[in-house]
C-alpha positions as a Python dict, from the first residue, in 0.01 Angstrom:
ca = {
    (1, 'X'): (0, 0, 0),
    (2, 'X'): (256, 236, 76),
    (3, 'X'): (437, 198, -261),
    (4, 'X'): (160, 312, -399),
    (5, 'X'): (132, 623, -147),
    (6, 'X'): (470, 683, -275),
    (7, 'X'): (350, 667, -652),
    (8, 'X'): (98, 908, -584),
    (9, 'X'): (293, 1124, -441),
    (10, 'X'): (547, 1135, -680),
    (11, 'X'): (259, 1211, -949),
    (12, 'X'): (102, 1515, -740),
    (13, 'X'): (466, 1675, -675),
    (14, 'X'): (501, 1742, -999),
    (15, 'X'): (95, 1851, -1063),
    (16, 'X'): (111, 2220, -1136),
    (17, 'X'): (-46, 2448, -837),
    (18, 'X'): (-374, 2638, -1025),
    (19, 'X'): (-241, 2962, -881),
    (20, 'X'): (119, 2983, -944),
    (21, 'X'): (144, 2715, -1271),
    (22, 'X'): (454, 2572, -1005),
    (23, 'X'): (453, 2219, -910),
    (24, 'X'): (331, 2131, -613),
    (25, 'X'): (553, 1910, -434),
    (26, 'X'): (795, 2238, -399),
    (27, 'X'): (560, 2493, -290),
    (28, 'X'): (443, 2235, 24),
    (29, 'X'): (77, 2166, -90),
    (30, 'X'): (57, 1869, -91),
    (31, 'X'): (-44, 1758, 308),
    (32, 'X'): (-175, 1434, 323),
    (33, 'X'): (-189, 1117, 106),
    (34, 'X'): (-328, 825, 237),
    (35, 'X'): (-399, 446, 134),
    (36, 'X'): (-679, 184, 230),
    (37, 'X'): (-760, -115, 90),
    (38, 'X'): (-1056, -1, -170),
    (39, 'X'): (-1000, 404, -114),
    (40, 'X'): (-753, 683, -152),
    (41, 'X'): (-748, 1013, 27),
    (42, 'X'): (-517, 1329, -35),
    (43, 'X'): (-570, 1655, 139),
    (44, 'X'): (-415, 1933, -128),
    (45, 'X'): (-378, 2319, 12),
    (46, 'X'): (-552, 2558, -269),
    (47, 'X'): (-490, 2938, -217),
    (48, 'X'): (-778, 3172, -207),
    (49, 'X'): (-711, 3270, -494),
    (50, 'X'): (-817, 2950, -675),
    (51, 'X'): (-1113, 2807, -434),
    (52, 'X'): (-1337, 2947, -647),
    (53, 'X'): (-1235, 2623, -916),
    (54, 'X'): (-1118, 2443, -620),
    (55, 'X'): (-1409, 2182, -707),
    (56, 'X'): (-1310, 2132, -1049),
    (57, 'X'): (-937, 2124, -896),
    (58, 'X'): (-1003, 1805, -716),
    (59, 'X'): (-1207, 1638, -974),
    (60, 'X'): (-859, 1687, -1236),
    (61, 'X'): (-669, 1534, -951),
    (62, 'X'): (-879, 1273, -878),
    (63, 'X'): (-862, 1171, -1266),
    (64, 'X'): (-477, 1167, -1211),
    (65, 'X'): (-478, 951, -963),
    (66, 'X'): (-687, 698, -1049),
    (67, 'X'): (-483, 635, -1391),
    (68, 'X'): (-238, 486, -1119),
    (69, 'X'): (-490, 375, -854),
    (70, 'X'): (-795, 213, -1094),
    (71, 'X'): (-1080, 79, -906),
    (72, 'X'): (-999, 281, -616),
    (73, 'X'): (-1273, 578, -468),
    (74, 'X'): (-1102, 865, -471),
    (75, 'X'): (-1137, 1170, -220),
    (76, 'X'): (-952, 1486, -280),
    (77, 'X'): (-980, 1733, -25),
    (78, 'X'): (-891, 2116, -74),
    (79, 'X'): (-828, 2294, 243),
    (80, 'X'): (-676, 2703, 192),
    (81, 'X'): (-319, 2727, 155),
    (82, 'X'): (-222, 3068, 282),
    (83, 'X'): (-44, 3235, 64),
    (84, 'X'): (-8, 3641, 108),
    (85, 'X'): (45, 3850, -221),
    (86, 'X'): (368, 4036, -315),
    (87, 'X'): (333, 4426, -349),
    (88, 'X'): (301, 4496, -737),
    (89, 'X'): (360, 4807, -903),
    (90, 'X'): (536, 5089, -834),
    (91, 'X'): (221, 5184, -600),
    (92, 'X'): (303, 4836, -420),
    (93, 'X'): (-47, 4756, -435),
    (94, 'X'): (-125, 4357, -259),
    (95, 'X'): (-295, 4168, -505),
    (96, 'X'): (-242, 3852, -707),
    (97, 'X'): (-511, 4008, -941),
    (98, 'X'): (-632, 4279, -1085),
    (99, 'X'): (-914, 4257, -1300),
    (100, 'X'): (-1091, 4540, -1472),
    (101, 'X'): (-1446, 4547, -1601),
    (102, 'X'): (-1517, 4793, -1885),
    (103, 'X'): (-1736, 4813, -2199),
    (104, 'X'): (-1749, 5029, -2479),
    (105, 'X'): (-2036, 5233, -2435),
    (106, 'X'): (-2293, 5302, -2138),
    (107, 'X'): (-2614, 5154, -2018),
    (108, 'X'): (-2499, 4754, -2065),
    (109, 'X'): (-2489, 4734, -1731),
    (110, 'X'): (-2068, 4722, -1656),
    (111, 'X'): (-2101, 4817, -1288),
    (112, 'X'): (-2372, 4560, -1171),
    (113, 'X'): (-2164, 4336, -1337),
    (114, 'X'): (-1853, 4465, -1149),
    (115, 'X'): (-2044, 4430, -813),
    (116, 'X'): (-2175, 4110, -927),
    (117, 'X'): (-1847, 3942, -997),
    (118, 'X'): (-1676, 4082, -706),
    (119, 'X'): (-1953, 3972, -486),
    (120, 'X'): (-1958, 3614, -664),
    (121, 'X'): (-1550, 3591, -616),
    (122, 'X'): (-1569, 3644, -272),
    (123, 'X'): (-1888, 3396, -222),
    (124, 'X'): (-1684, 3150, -364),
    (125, 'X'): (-1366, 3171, -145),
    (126, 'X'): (-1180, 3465, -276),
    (127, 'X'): (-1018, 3778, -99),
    (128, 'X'): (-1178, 4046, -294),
    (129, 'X'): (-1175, 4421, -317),
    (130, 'X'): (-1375, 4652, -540),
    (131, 'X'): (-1246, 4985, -676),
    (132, 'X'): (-1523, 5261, -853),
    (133, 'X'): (-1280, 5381, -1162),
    (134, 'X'): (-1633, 5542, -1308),
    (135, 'X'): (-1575, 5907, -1141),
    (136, 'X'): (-1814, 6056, -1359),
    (137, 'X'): (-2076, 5842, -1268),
    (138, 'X'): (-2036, 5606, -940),
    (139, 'X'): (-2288, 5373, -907),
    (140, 'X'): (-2100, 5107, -724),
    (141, 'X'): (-2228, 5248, -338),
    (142, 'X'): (-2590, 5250, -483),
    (143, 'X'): (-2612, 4949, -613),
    (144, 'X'): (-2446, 4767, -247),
    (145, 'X'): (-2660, 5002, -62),
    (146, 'X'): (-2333, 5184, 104),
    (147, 'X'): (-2329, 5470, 258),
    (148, 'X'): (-2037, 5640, 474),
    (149, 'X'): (-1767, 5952, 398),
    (150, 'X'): (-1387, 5724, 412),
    (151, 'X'): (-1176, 5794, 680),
    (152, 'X'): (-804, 5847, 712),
    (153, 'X'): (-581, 5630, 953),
    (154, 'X'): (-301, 5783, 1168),
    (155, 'X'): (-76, 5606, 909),
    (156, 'X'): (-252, 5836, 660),
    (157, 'X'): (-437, 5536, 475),
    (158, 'X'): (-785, 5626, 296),
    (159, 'X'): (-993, 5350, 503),
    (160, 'X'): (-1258, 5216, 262),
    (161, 'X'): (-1606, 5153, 320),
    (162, 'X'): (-1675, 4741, 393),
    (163, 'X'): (-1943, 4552, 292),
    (164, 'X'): (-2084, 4360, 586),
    (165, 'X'): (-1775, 4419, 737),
    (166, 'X'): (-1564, 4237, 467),
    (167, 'X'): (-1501, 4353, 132),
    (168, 'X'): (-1324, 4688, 118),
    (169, 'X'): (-1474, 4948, -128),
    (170, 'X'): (-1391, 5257, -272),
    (171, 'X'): (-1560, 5520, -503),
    (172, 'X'): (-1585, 5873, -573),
    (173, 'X'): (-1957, 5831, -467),
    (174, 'X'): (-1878, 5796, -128),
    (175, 'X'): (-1672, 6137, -147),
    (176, 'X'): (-1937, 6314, -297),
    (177, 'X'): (-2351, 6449, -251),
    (178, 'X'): (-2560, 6231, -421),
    (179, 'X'): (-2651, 6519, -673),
    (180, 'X'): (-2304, 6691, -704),
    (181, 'X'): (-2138, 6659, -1034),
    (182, 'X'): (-1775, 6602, -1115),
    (183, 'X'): (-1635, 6855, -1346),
    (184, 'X'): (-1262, 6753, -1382),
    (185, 'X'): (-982, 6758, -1692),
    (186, 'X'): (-820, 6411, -1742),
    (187, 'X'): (-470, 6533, -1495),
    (188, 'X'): (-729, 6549, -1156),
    (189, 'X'): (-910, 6214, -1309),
    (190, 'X'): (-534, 6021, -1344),
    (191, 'X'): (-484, 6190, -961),
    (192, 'X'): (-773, 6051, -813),
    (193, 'X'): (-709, 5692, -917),
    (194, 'X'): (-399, 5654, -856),
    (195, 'X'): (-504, 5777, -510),
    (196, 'X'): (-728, 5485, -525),
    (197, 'X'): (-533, 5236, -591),
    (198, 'X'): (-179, 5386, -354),
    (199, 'X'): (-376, 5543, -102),
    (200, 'X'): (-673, 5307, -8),
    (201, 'X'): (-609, 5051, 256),
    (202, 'X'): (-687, 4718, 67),
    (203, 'X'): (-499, 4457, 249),
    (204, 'X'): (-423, 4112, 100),
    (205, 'X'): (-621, 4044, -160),
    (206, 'X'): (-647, 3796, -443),
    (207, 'X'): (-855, 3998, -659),
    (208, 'X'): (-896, 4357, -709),
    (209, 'X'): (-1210, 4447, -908),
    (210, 'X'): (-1176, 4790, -1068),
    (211, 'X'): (-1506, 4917, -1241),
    (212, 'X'): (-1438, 5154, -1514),
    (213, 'X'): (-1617, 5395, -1676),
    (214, 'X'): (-1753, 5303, -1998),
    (215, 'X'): (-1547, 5431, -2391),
    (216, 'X'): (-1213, 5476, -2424),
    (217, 'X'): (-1058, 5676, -2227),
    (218, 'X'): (-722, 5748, -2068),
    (219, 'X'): (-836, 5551, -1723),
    (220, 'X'): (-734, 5239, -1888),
    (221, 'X'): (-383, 5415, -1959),
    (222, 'X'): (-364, 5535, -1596),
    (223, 'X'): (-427, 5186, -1479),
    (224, 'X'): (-126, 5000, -1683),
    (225, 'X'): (89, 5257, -1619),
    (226, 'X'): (48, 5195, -1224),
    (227, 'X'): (-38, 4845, -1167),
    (228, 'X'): (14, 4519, -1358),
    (229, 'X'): (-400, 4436, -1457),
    (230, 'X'): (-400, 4089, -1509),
    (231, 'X'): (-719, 4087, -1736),
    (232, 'X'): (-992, 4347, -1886),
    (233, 'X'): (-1363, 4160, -1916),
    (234, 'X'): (-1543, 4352, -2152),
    (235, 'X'): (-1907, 4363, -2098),
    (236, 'X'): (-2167, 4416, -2370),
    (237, 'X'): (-2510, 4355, -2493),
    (238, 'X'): (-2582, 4135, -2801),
    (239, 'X'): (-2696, 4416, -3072),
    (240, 'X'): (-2461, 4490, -3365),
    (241, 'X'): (-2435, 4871, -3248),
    (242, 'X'): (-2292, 4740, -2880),
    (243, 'X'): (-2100, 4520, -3008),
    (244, 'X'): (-1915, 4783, -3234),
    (245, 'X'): (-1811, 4958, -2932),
    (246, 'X'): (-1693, 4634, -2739),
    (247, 'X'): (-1469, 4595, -3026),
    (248, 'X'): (-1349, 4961, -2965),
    (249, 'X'): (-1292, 4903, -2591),
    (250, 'X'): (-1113, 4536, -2705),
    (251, 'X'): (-885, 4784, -2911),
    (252, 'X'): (-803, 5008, -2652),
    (253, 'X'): (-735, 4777, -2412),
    (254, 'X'): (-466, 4605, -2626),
    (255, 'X'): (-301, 4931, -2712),
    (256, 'X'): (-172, 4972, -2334),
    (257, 'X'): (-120, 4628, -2326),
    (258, 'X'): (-378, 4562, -2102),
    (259, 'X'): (-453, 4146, -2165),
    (260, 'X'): (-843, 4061, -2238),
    (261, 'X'): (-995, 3866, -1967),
    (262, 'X'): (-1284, 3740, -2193),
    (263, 'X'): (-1612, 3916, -2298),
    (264, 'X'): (-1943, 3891, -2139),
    (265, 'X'): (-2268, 3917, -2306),
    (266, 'X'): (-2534, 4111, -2038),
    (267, 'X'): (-2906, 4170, -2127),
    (268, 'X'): (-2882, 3794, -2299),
    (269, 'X'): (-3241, 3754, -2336),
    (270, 'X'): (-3485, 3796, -2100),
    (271, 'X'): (-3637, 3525, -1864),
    (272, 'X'): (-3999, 3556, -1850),
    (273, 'X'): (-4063, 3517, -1451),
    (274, 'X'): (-4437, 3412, -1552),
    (275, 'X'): (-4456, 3176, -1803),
    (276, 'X'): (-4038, 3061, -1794),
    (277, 'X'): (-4005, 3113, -2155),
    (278, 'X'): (-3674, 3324, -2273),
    (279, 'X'): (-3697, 3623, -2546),
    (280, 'X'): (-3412, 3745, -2673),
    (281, 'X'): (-3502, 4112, -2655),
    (282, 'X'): (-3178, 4216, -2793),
    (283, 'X'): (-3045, 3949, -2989),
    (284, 'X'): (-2853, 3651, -2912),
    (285, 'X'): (-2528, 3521, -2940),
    (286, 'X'): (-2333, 3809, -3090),
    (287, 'X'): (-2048, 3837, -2811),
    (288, 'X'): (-1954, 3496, -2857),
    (289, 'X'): (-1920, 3528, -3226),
    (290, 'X'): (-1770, 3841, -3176),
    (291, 'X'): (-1533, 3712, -2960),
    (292, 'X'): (-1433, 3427, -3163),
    (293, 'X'): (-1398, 3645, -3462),
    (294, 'X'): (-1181, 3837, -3225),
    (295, 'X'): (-972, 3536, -3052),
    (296, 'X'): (-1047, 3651, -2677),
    (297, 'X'): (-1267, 3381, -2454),
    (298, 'X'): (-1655, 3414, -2415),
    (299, 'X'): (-1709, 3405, -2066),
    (300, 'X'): (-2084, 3364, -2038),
    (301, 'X'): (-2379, 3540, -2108),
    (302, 'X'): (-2598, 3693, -1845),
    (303, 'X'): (-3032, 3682, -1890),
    (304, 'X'): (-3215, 4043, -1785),
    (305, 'X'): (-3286, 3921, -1461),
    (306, 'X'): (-3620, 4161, -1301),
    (307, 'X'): (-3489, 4017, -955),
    (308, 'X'): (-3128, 4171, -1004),
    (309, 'X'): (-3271, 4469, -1135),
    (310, 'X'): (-3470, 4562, -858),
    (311, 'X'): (-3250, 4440, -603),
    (312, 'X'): (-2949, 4698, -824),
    (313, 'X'): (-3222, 5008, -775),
    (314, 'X'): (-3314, 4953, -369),
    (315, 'X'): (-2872, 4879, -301),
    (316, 'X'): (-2959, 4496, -212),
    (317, 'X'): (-2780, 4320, -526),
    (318, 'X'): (-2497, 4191, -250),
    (319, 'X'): (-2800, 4016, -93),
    (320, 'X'): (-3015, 3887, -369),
    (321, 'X'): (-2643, 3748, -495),
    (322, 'X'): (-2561, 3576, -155),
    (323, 'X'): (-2896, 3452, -95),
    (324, 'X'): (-3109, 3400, -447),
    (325, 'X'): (-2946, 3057, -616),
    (326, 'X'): (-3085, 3124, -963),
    (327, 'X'): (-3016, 3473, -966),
    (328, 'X'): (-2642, 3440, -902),
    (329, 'X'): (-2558, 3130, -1125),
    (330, 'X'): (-2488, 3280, -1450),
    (331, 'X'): (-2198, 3511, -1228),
    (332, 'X'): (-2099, 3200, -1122),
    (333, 'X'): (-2038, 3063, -1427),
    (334, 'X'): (-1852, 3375, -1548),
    (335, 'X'): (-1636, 3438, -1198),
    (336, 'X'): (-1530, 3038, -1234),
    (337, 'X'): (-1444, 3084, -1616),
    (338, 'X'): (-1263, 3394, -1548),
    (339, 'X'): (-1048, 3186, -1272),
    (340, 'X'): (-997, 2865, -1488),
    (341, 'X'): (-847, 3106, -1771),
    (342, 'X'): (-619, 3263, -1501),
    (343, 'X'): (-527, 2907, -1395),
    (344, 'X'): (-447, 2805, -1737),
    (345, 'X'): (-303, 3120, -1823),
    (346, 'X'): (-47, 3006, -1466),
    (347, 'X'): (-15, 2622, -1603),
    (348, 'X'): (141, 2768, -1952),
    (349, 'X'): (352, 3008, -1839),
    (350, 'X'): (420, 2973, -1456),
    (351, 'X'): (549, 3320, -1346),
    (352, 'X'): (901, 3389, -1236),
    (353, 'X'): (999, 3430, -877),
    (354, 'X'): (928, 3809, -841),
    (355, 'X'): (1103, 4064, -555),
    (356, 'X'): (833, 4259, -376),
    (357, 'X'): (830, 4635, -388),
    (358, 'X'): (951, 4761, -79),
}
């Protein structure tokens, strides 16, 4: 029995860590393996960064093994594996990821979205923070239902608002009266995110999700110069004329070498609550042609949900998300599609050992 402990073992050391694309033997993941007569049972440490596919994780492993171990019943467990983030940047931000959310045009519904994702990442295991990047219009606080002015800590940190006392968030909205304009020229815009992202006390997270606001604008440029963005998800409805734009935004995303995340498809059809039966309002379908056409991945396509959008107008879309199973599967979908490309992004091109900013 032990000899094939051993063979397992030896199999899993060299399994590469869905985080970090390194094997895992090395990094100390791997914590317990053990042997009976008609099961096997290894306990593998996943960061937070990866529990949200921590599911599909273990089923991959559990393949593995039983190439070696046939007949055998299989249990992989997936317990968290700390593992803090380095400062990136020259702001020395902590974050393995930072993921923005933009779109091409308004009114496709980017910032529930945002929220949406954020909120999903975190549901499923995740460290998450959310950043407002939408200055002109912050919609972020309304659609949590936060309220609160940020204070600053003796160590001269913006402290962000929390969300039920977990995820920090930050947004011009909370700086601001609900019908106060902002009338700024693009150097005071590039100064208030960078403040942001340097000033804002985010603490270790996995994922930073920054909302931004919707064309093409120089926020994206601000961003890439400051922090390495791991991905851009472009959001979008199905028409031709939205779809024109997302290809805009896809542009300017890749001309500050900002990599695309994926596209999402929002307002995909609508989901009669009466009768069950789906019409596609708006079209169907055109993001993930558009996004083959373009070579970046479809991550998912999201039905106009009445539940989501009455929950986004009275600020309770972090509870309808937590507590309303249908409403918060398609995010799920799209938050675990966004982490599996990560993860495969990790597998083909495992990241050098990096100094941290001091």
């Amino acid at each position: 029995m032990s000899s094939l402990a051993d063979s397992i073992g030896e199999m899993l050391a060299t399994y590469p860590d869905p985080e970090s694309g390194r094997p895992l033997g090395p990094m100390g993941q791997i914590q317990q393996i053990e042997v009976g007569d008609d099961t096997v049972t290894v306990r593998i440490g996943i960061t937070t960064h990866c529990q949200p596919i921590a599911d599909e994780f273990a089923d991959a492993v559990a393949d593995k093994i039983l190439t070696i171990a046939p007949g055998k019943r299989v249990t992989v467990e997936t317990p968290v594996h700390e593992r803090p983030p380095a400062r990136i940047g020259q702001i020395g931000l902590r974050a393995k990821s930072v993921i923005l959310v933009g779109s091409g045009k308004g009114g496709v519904g980017k910032s529930t979205v945002a929220a949406s994702l954020a909120l999903t990442l975190q549901r499923l295991g995740a460290k998450v923070g959310l950043m407002d990047a939408d200055v002109y219009g912050p919609s972020i606080p309304h659609l949590l239902g936060l309220r609160g002015r940020p204070a600053v800590s003796e160590q001269k940190k913006i402290e962000p608002i929390r969300l039920a006392n977990a995820m920090p968030v930050m947004s011009m909205g909370f700086l601001l009266e609900p019908d106060q304009a902002v009338i700024w020229r693009g150097p005071m815009l590039h100064g208030s995110i960078q403040q942001f992202l340097k000033d804002t006390d985010w603490g270790e997270l996995d994922y930073l999700v920054i909302d931004m606001p919707p064309g093409t604008g120089d926020i994206a440029l601000t961003l890439s110069q400051n922090v390495p963005v791991s991905g851009a998800v472009v959001v979008c409805t199905p028409q031709e004329v939205a779809l024109l734009d997302a290809v805009k935004a896809i542009s300017m995303f890749r001309k500050v070498n900002i990599p695309i995340a994926g596209m999402v498809e929002n307002m995909s059809g609508f989901l009669c609550p009466d009768c069950g039966k789906t019409y596609d309002i708006f079209g169907s379908g055109g993001a993930r042609e558009k996004a083959e056409e373009l070579g970046v991945a479809y991550l998912g396509g999201l039905p106009i949900d009445v539940t989501l959008r009455v929950a986004g107008d009275e600020g309770r879309l972090a509870e309808v998300i937590e507590t309303d199973e249908r409403a918060r599967a398609p995010f799920e979908k799209i938050a675990r599609a966004l982490v599996r490309n990560l993860a495969a992004e990790a597998a083909t091109a495992p990241p050098k050992a990096s100094l941290p900013t001091l």
